[in-house]
C-alpha positions as CSV (number, residue, x, y, z in Angstrom):
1,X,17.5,9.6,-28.8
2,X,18.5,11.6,-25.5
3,X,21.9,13.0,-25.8
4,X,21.5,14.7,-22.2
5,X,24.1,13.4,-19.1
6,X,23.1,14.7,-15.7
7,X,26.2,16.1,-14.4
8,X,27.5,18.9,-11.7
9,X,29.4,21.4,-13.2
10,X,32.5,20.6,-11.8
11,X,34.0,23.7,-9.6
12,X,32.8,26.5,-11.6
13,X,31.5,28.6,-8.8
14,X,35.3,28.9,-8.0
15,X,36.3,30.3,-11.2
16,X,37.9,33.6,-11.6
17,X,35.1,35.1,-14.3
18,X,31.5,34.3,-14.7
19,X,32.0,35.3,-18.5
20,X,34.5,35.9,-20.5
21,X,34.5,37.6,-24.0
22,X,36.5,36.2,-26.8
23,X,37.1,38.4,-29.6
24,X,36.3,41.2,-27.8
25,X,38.5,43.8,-30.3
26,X,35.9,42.8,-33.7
27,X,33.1,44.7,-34.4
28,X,30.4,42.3,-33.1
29,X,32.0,41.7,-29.8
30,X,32.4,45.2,-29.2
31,X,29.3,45.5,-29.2
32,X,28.2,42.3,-26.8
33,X,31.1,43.9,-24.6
34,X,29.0,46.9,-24.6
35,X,25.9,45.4,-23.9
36,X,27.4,43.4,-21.1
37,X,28.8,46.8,-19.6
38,X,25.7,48.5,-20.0
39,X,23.3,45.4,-18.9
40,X,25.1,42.9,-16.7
41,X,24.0,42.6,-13.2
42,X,26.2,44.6,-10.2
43,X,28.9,42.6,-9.7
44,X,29.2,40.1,-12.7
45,X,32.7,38.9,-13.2
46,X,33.6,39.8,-16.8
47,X,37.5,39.5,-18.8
48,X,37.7,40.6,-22.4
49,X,40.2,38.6,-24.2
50,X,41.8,38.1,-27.6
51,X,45.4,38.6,-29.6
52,X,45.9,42.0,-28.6
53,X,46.5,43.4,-25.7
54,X,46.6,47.5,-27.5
55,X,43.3,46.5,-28.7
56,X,41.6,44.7,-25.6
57,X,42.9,48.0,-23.7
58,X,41.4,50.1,-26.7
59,X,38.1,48.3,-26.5
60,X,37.3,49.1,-22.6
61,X,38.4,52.7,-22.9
62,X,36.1,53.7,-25.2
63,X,33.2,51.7,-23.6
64,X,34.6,53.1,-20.1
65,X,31.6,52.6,-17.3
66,X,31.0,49.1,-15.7
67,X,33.9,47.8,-18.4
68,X,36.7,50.3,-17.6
69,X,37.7,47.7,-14.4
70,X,37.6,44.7,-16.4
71,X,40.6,42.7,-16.9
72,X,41.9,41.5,-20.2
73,X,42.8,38.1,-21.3
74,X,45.7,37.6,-23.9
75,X,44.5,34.0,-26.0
76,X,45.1,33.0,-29.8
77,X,43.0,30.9,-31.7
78,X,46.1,29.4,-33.0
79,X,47.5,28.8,-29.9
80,X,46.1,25.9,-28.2
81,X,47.6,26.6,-24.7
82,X,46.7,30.1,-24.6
83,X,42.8,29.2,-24.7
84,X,43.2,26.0,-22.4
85,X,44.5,28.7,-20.0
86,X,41.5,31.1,-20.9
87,X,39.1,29.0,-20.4
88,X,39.8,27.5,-17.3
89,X,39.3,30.8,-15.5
90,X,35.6,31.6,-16.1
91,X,32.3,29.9,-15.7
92,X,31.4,31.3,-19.3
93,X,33.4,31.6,-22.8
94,X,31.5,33.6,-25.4
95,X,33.0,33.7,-28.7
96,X,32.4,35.9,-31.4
97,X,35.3,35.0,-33.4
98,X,34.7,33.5,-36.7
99,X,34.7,32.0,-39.2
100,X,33.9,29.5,-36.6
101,X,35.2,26.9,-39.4
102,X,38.2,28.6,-39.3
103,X,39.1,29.6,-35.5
104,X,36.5,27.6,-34.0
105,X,37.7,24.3,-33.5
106,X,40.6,24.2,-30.7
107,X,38.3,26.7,-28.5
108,X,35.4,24.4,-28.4
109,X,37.3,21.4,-27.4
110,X,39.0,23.6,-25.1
111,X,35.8,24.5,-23.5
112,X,34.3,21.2,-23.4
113,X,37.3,19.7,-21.5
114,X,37.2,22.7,-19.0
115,X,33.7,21.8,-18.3
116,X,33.3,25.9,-19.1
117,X,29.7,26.7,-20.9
118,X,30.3,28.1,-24.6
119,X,28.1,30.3,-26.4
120,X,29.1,31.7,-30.0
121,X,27.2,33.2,-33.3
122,X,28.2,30.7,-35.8
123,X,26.0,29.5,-39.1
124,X,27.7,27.1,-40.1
125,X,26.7,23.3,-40.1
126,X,30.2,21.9,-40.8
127,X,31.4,23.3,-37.9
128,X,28.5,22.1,-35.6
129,X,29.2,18.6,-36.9
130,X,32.5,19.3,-36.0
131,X,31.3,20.2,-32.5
132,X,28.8,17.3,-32.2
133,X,31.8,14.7,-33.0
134,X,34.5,16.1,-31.3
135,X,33.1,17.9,-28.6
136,X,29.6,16.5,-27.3
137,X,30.6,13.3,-25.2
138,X,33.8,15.0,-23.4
139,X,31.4,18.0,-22.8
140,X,28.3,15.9,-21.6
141,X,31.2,14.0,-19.2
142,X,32.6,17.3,-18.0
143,X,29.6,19.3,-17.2
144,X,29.7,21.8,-19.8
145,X,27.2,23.5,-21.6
146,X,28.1,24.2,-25.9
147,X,26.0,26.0,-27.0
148,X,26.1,26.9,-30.9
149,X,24.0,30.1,-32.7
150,X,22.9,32.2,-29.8
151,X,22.9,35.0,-32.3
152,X,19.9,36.1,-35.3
153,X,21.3,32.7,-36.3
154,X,19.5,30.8,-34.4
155,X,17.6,32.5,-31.6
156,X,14.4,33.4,-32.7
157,X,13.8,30.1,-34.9
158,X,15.0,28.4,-31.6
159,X,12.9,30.1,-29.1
160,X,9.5,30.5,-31.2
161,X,9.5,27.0,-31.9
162,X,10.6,25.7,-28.0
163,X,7.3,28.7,-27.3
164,X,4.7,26.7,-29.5
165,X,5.8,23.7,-27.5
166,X,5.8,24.7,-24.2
167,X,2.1,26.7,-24.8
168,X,0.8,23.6,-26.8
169,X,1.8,21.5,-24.0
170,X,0.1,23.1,-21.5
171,X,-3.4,23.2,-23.4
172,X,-3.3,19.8,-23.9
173,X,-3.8,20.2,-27.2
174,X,-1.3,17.7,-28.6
175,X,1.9,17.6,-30.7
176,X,3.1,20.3,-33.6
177,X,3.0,19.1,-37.1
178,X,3.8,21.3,-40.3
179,X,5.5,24.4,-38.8
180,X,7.1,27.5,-40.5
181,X,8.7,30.9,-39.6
182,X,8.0,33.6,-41.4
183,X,10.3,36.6,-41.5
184,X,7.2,39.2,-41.4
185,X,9.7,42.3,-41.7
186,X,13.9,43.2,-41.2
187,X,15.7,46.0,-41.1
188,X,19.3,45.8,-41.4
189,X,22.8,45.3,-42.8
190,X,24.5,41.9,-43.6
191,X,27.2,41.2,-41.3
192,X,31.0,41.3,-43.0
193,X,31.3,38.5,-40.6
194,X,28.0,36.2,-42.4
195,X,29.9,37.2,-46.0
196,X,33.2,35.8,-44.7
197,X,31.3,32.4,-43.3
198,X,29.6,32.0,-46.4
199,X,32.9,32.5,-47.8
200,X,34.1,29.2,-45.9
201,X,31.0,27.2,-46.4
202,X,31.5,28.0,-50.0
203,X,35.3,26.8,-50.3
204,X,34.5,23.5,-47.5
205,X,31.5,22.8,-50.0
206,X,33.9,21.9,-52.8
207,X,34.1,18.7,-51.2
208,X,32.0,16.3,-51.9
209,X,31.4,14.5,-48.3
210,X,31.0,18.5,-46.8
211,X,28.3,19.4,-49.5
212,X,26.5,16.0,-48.6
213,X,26.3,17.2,-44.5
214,X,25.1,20.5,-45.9
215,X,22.5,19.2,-48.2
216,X,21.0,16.8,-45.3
217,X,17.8,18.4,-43.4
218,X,19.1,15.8,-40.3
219,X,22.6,17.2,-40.8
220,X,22.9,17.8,-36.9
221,X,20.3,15.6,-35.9
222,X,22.4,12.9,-34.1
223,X,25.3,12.4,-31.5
224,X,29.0,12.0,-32.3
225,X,29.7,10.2,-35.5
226,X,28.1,10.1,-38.7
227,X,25.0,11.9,-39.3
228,X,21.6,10.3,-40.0
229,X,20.9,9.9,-44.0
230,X,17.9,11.4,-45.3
231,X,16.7,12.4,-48.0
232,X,16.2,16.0,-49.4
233,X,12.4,16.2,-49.5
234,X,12.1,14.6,-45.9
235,X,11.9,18.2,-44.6
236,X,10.8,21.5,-46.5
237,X,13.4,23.2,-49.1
238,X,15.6,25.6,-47.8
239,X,14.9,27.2,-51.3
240,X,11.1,26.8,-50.5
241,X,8.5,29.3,-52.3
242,X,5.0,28.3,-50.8
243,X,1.7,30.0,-50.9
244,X,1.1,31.4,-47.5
245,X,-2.3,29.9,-47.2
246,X,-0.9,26.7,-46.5
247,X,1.0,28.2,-43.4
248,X,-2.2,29.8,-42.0
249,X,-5.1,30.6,-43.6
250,X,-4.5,34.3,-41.8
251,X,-1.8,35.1,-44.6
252,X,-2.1,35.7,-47.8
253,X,0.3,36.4,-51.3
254,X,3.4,34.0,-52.0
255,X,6.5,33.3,-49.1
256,X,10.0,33.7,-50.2
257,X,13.0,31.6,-48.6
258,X,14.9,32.6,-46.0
259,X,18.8,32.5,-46.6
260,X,19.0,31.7,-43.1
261,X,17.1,28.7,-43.7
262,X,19.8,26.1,-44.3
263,X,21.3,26.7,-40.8
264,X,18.1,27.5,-38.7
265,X,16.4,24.7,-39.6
266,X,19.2,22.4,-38.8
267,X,19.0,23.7,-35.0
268,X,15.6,23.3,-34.5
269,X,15.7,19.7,-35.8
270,X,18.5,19.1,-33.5
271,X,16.5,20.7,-30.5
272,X,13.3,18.3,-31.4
273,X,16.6,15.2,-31.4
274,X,17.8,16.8,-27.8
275,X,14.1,16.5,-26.8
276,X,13.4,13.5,-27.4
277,X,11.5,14.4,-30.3
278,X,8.7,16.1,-28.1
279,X,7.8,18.2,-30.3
280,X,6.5,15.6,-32.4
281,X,6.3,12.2,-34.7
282,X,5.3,14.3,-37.2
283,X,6.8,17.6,-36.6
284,X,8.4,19.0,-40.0
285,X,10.0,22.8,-40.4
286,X,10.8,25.4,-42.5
287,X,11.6,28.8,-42.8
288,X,10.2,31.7,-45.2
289,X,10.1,35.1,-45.7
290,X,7.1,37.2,-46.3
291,X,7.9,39.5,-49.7
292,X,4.2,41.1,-49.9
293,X,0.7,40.1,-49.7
294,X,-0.5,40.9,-53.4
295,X,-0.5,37.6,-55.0
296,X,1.4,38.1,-58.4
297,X,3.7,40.6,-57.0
298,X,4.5,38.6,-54.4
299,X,5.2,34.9,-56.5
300,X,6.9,37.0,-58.9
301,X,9.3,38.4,-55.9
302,X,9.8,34.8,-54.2
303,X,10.5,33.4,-57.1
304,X,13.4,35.9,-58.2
305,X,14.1,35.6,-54.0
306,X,15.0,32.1,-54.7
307,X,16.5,32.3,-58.0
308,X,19.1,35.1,-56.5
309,X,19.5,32.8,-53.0
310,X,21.0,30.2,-55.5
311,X,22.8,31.9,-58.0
312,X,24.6,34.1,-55.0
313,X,25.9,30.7,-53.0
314,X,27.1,29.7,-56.6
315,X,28.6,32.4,-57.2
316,X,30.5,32.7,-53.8
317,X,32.0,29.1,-54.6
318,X,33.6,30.2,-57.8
319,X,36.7,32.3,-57.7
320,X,36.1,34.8,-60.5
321,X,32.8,35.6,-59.4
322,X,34.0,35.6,-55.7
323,X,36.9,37.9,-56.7
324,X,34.1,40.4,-57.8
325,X,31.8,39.9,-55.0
326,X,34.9,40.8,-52.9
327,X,34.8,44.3,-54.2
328,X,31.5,45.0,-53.1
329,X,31.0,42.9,-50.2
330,X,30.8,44.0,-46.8
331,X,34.5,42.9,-45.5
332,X,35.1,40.9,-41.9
333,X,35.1,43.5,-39.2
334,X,32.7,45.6,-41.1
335,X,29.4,46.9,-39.9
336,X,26.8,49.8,-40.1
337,X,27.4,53.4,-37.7
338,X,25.5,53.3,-34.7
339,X,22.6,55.4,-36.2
340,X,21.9,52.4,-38.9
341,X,22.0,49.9,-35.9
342,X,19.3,51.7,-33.7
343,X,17.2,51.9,-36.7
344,X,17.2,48.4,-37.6
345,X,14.4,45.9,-36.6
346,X,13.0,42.1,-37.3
347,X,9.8,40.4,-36.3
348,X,9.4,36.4,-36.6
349,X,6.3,34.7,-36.4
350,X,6.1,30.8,-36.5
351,X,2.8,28.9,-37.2
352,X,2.0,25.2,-36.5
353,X,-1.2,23.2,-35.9
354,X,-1.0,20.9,-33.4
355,X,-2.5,17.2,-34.0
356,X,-5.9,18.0,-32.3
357,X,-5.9,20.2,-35.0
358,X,-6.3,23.9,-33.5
359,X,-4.0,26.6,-34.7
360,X,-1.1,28.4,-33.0
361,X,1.5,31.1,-33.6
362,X,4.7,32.4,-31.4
363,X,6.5,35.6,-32.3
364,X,10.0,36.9,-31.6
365,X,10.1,40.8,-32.4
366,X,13.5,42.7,-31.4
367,X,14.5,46.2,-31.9
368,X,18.0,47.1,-33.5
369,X,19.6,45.6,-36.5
370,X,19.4,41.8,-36.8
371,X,23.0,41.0,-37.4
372,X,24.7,43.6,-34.9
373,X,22.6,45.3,-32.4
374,X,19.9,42.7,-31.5
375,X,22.6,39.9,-31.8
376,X,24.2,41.5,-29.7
377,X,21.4,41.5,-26.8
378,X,21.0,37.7,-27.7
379,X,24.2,37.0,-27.7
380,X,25.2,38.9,-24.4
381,X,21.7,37.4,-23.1
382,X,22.6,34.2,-23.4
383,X,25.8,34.2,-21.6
384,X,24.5,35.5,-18.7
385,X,21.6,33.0,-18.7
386,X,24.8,30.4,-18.6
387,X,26.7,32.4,-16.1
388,X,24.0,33.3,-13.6
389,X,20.9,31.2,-13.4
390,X,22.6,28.1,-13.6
391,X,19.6,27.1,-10.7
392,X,16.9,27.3,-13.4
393,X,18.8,25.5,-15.9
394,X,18.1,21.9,-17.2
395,X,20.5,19.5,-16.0
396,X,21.4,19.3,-19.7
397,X,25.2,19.2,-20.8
398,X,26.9,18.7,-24.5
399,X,26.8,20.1,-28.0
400,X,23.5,21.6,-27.2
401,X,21.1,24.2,-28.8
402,X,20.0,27.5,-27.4
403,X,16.5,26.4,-26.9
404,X,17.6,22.8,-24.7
405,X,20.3,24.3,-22.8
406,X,18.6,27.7,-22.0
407,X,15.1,27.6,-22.8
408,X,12.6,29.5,-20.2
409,X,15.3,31.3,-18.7
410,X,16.4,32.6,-21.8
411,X,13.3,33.6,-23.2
412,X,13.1,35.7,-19.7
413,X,16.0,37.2,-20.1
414,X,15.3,38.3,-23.4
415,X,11.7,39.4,-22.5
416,X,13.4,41.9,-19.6
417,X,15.8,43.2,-22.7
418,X,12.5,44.3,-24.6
419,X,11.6,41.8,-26.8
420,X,8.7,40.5,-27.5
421,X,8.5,36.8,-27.4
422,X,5.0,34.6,-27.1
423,X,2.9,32.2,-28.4
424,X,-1.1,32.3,-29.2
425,X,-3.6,29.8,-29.9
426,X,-5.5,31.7,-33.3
């Protein structure tokens, strides 16, 4: 089922801002205002905005350069008006103000009725639902562009995947089946931002009808309403610990899950929904890690990987445990020093075999930390994909996902920010 409407973007080449940031004051949008300052094209129209003004102000002094000009935006996320305002004056609203769950909502409706293109970081499914039922049909009617997890969540699960299409396509070599990212190797801290989501999820997850959505693999698979049913084992676990073998006969030891799994996974489904399904009748996916390739040490290691996965979401649901958690948690606003950042690093690879049976793999590689620096470059990326090369763009509009809204042209941009980002018959 198609969710796309073919629509102008009404008057958004005679908006005030080609992109504005939103939350531009927190650690992560610091650094995506950075990036921007350091990155963006001559002559890019950009506002930072949030509750502060003292901050805003703050924010561009230190940065100074390309950003010491820009003009700052005073908008609330409890204050309706304020973003309705905000939004109306750029072509682009990127958010990095979260929990999405929590300060999410108003600004994506905002953006949708604007007809303004929205990009954001969040991993959270409940608030993509939300998005998807509240947001999709007045954004596909207005000509915007939502666009959900243009961050480590869900970038390079987006991209590799749309990659083995797109090469696959053009080899003739039929559809994907069975296919799964590996996390090959990572670098980096966990965002105080991630904790505080996970913190949401946890609490929303105490009821029932929210732990249901979560637990479906087809959780965002559908237009507005209520979300297809379907049963657990209809896709791979999120807590999956599989021998690599059965990914690709070029790996070897035992695969670990990925604790980005249970969001990932959902936006790659939803792409394959957006598309049509042309990725596949029998396209299935999952996500793993790689935790070695000596075989005992490495089953021994997924299997305490999975173990810990579930015991930590458990434990984050329950307030005595959470209490303690608290204490050593990274808090929201939190991140690593610049030297940390530059160090850290993450390489993807996703394998499928098409039905004609040959073999393929893409691979997203990126320098900097996952969570902060390299986020940061997708995140800032894919705003000016939005903002800019609106020509090259599918005439795609709704809840959409970074791979159907942005596709190509992302993976170009990202490609010209140095990283690595292909797909290989084997």
């Amino acid at each position: 089922m198609s969710e796309d409407a073919t629509v102008a973007s009404g008057g958004s080449d005679a908006r005030e801002f080609d992109v504005v940031v939103f939350g531009a004051s927190g650690f992560v949008g610091e650094l995506t205002t950075r990036y921007l300052a350091d990155h963006a094209p001559a002559g890019t129209r950009i506002a930072l905005a949030g509750r502060s003004e003292t901050k805003l102000v703050a924010v561009r002094e230190r940065i100074g350069g390309a950003a010491a000009g820009w003009p700052v935006i005073i908008a609330d996320a409890d204050s309706p008006a304020s973003l309705d305002a905000m939004v109306a004056r750029t072509r682009v609203v990127c958010t990095t103000v979260g929990p999405y769950l929590k300060y999410g909502e108003a600004l994506v409706v905002a953006a949708a009725t604007a007809g303004t293109d929205y990009v954001d970081l969040t991993g959270e499914v409940p608030f993509v639902r939300f998005s998807i039922d509240k947001a999709h049909d007045i954004a596909a009617a207005s000509g915007a562009r939502i666009v959900h997890s243009c961050g480590f969540d869900s970038v390079p699960s987006d991209l590799t995947v749309w990659a083995l299409y797109r090469t696959i396509a053009d080899d003739g070599a039929g559809e994907l089946t069975d296919t799964t990212l590996v996390l090959q190797s990572v670098r980096g801290g966990v965002s105080g931002g991630t904790i505080d989501s996970v913190r949401v999820i946890a609490e929303q997850a105490k009821d029932p009808q929210v732990r249901r959505l979560m637990l479906n693999p087809q959780a965002l698979s559908s237009g507005p309403g209520s979300p297809p049913r379907a049963g657990m084992r209809s896709e791979p676990s999120d807590l999956n610990i599989v021998s690599a073998r059965k990914v690709d006969p070029s790996l070897s030891g035992t695969l670990a899950p990925f604790f980005m799994a249970s969001h990932n996974t959902r936006i790659v489904r939803r792409s394959n929904t957006l598309l049509d399904n042309a990725y596949g009748e029998n396209f299935h996916y999952g996500e793993t890690m790689n935790v070695g390739d000596i075989p005992v040490v490495s089953a021994v290691t997924a299997g305490l990987v999975g173990v810990g996965t579930g015991a930590f979401l458990g434990a984050m649901s329950l307030r005595p445990t959470r209490i303690l958690l608290d204490r050593i948690l990274p808090a929201p606003g939190d991140g690593p020093n610049k030297k940390t950042r530059d160090r850290g690093h993450f390489t993807v690879e996703t394998f499928t075999t098409s039905t004609t049976g040959r073999r393929y793999r893409s691979r997203f590689r990126a320098h900097g930390d996952p969570g902060y620096k390299a986020t940061a470059v997708m995140l800032g990326e894919s705003a000016l994909t939005l903002a800019l090369d609106r020509d090259s763009l599918p005439e795609r509009h709704g809840v959409l996902t970074p791979a159907v809204a942005m596709g190509d042209a992302l993976i170009a941009r990202l490609r010209r920010a140095g990283c690595t980002i292909d797909a290989v018959a084997l």
